[in-house]
N, C-alpha and C positions, 0 to 999 in steps of 0.2 A: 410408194409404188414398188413394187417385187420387182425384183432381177431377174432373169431368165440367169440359170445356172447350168452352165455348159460344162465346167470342170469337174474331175471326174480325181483329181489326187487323193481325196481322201476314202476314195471307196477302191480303186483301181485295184485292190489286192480281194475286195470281198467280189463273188461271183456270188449270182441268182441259185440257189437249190434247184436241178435238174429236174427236179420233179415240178416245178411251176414253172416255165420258159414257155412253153407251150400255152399254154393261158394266158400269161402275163404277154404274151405278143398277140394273141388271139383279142384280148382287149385293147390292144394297142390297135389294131389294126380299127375296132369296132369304135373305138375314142369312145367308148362309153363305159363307165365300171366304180366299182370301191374295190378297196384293196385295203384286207386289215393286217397291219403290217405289225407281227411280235418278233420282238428280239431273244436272244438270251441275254443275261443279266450280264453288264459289262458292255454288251456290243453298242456303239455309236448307230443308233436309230437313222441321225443325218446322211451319214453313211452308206446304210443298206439300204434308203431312201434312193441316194445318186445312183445306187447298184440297180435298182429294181429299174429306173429311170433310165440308165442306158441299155440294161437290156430290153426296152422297151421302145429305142431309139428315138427319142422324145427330152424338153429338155427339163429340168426338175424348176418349179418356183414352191417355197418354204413359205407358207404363210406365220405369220405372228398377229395374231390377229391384237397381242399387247401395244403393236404398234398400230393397228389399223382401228382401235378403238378410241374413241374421242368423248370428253364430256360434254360436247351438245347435242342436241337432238335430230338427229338425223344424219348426221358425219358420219358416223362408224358404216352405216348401211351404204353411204357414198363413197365411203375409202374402200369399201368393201368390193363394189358394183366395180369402180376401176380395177383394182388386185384382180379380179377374176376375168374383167374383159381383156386385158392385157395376157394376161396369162392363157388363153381360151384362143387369142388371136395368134400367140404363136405357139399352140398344140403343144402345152406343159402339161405334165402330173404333177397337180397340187398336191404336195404334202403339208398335213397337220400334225406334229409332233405334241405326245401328249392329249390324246383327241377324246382318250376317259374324261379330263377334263371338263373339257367339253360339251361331248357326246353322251356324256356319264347318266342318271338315271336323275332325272330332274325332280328338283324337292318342291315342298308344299308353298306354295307364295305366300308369303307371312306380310310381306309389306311391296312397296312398291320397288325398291330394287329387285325381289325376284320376277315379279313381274315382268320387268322390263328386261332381266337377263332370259327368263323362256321366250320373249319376245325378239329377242336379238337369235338367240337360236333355231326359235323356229323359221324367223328370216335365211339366216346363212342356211337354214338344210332346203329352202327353196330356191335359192341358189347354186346350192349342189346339186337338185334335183332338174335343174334345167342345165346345169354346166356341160358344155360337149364335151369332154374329154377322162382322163383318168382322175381320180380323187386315189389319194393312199393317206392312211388311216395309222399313226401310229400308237400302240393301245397296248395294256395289260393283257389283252384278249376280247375277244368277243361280248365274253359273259359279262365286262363290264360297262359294256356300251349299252345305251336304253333300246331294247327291243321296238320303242315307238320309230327312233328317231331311224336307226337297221331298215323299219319297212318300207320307207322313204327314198333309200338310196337303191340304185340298179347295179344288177348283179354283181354282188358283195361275195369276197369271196375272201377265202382268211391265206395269208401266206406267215406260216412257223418258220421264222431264221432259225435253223439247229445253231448247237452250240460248236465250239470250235473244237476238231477230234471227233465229229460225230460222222 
């Protein structure tokens, strides 16, 4: 089961880019959104995660879904269903770390493990897609999320971390 992550130590020195606060409270306010969250190279994703999370005065849960997945049949979608109810009940922004993974551009089903992995995904994006609150996305970029799984979610919007010096 996910923690609600209240502390704020390891981000307390990164601030939100000026140029997105305005949004990123705008969706706060509306608890409905995706947020595709790039870094520069180096920066702590978990991090700008808890940044984007308090400017957003809301509290951060990190999913892992390597913990929420299970080799029987139907576990994962039940570890899954609590993570997000809990999380949903005390008004967090999920983040996914790594969400190209993920979210990435799904291959041909050769056997029945892919199957059963587009079938897991397409699960959790219908969970995101009913989820009330914020989702944040952390990714290489856009371009490498699959444009199927993008039409799915509600208004997705990209936030670029500049680099440090910019």
């Amino acid at each position: 089961m996910p923690k609600l992550d209240k502390s704020t130590t390891r981000s307390e020195a990164l601030t939100v880019p000026s140029s997105r606060t305005a949004l990123l409270r705008n969706l706060s306010a509306a608890r409905a959104g995706t947020v595709i969250l790039t870094t520069a190279s180096g920066m702590s994703r978990q991090a700008a995660a808890e940044a984007v999370a308090r400017e957003m005065g809301r509290p951060l849960v990190s999913l892992e879904l390597g913990k929420l997945a299970s080799q029987y049949i139907g576990e994962t979608e039940k570890n899954l269903d609590r993570a997000l109810a809990a999380a949903e009940a005390g008004g967090a922004v999920l983040f996914f770390d790594e969400a190209d993974a993920l979210f990435g551009t799904r291959s041909e089903v050769k056997d029945s493990h892919d199957r059963y992995a587009n079938i897991e995904t397409n699960y959790l994006l219908q969970k995101l897609e009913a989820y009330g609150g914020v989702v944040l996305l952390a990714s290489s970029g856009r371009q490498c999320l699959d444009p199927a799984c993008l039409s799915r979610l509600r208004n997705v919007v990209d936030l670029a971390w500049p680099a440090k010096g910019r």
